[in-house]
N, C-alpha and C positions, 0 to 999 in steps of 0.2 A: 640551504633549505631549512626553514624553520621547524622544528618539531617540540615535541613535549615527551617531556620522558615520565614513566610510572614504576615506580618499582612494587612489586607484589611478592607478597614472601610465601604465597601459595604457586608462584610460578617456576617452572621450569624449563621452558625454555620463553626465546622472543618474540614478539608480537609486533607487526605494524598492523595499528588500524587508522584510514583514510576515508576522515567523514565526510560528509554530503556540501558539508560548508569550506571544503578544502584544508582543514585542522588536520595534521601529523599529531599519532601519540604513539609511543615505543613504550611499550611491556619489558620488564627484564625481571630477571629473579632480585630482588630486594640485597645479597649479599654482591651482585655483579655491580663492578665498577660504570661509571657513563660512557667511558671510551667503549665500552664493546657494542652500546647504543648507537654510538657515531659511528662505530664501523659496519654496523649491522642496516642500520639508516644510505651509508655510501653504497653497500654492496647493493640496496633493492631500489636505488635512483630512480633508474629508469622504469620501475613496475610504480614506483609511487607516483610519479610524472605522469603514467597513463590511467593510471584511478583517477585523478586528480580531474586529469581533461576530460573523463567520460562522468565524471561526476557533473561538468559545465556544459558535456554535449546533453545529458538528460535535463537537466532544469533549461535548458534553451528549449528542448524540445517540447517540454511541459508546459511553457509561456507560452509555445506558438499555439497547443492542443487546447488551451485554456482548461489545463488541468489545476490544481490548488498549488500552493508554493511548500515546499520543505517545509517544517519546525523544528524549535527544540522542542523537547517534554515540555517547559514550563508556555512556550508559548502555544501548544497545543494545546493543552489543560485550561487556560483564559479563552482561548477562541472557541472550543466544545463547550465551556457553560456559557456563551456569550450565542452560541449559534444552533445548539442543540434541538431548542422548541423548532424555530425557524424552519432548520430541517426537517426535522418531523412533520409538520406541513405540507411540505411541498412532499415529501418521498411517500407521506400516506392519499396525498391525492392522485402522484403518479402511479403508485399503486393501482387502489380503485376504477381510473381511465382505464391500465393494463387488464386487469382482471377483469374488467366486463366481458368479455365475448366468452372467458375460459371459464367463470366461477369456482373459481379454485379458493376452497375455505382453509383459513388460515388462523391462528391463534394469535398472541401476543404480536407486537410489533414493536421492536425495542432500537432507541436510535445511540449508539456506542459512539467513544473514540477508540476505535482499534489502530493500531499500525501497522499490522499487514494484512488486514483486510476490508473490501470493498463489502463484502457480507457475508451470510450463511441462513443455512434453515435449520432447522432442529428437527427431530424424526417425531416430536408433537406438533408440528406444521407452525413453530414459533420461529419468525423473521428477524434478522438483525441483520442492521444495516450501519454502516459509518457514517458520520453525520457530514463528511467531506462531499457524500455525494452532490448534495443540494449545490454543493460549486461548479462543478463538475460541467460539462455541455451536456443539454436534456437528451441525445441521442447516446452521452455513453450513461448516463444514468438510468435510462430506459430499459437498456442493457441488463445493468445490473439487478436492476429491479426486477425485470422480466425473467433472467436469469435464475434469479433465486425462488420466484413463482412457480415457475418447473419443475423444484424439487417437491413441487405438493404433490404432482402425480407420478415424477419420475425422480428415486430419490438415490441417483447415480448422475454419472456421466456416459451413458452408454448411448448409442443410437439413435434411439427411440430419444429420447432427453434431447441429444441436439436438432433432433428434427423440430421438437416441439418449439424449442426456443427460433430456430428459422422461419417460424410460420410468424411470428412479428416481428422478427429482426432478420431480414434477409443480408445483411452486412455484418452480421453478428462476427464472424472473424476476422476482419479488419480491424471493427471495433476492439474488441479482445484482445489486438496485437498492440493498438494504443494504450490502449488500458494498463498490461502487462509488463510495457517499458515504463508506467509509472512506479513499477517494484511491488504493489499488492496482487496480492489472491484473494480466488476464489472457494470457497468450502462450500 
């Protein structure tokens, strides 16, 4: 098994971390030999082997949902100024469609790259959203969208909140449970 090792001289003990793209890197303290890397690497085999596969079973399942694909930083940061306006379009017109029946007044409306989240409100009724949704399929962006509309008049999760969000997304918890194996939240 390939890995990478890092040594850190602010560390004390060891680390596996098993990213999205299947890359091993082992943490050790800066004065520890590699061998304790290699044996530390042997002994979590079998945990690294099953990160590894459910890392392959979520981006399988994310190609089938027609959710976005994985990045790194750098290629997230070129595809945000490359796609940001774009989004902003499409997420303030689905907006508008959503908000007609409810007229729910809102402030700013700002299109971010976050990495763990789909969106939020601010308690000045200001919107932010990820620019990823515009990829998204329009029933779970609708979601989201809708989702965060909600907190204009309900600025919890409580009851009343999700009732309001079921009067246009009677799926809303299906959707939610896709949404949620893609690794973002909600705020």
């Amino acid at each position: 098994m390939e890995y990478t090792i890092k040594k850190n001289r602010l560390s004390k003990v060891l680390r596996i971390i098993v990213h999205t793209d299947g890359s091993v890197v082992v943490t050790i303290p800066r004065r520890a030999p590699n061998r304790v890397a290699q044996a530390f690497v042997e002994s979590k085999k079998e945990w690294i082997q099953n990160q590894i596969n459910l890392h392959l079973l979520k981006q399988k399942e994310e190609e089938k949902l027609g959710l976005p694909k994985r990045m790194t930083g750098a290629e997230r940061k070129k595809d945000y100024k490359n796609k940001k306006e774009e989004a902003r379009k499409i997420i303030v017109g689905r907006l508008e469609e959503l908000n007609k029946n409810y007229g729910f007044t809102y402030g700013s409306i700002a299109i971010r790259n976050q990495k763990t989240r789909w969106g939020s409100c601010s308690r000045k009724g200001d919107l932010n959203f990820n620019y990823k949704i515009a990829s998204l399929p329009q029933k779970m962006a609708d979601y989201i969208i809708f989702h965060e509309l909600c907190h204009l008049k309900e600025f919890n999760h409580s009851r009343k909140f999700w009732n309001l969000v079921a009067e246009a997304i009677p799926d809303y918890l299906e959707i939610r449970k896709k949404i949620r194996w893609n690794g973002l939240r909600f705020y």
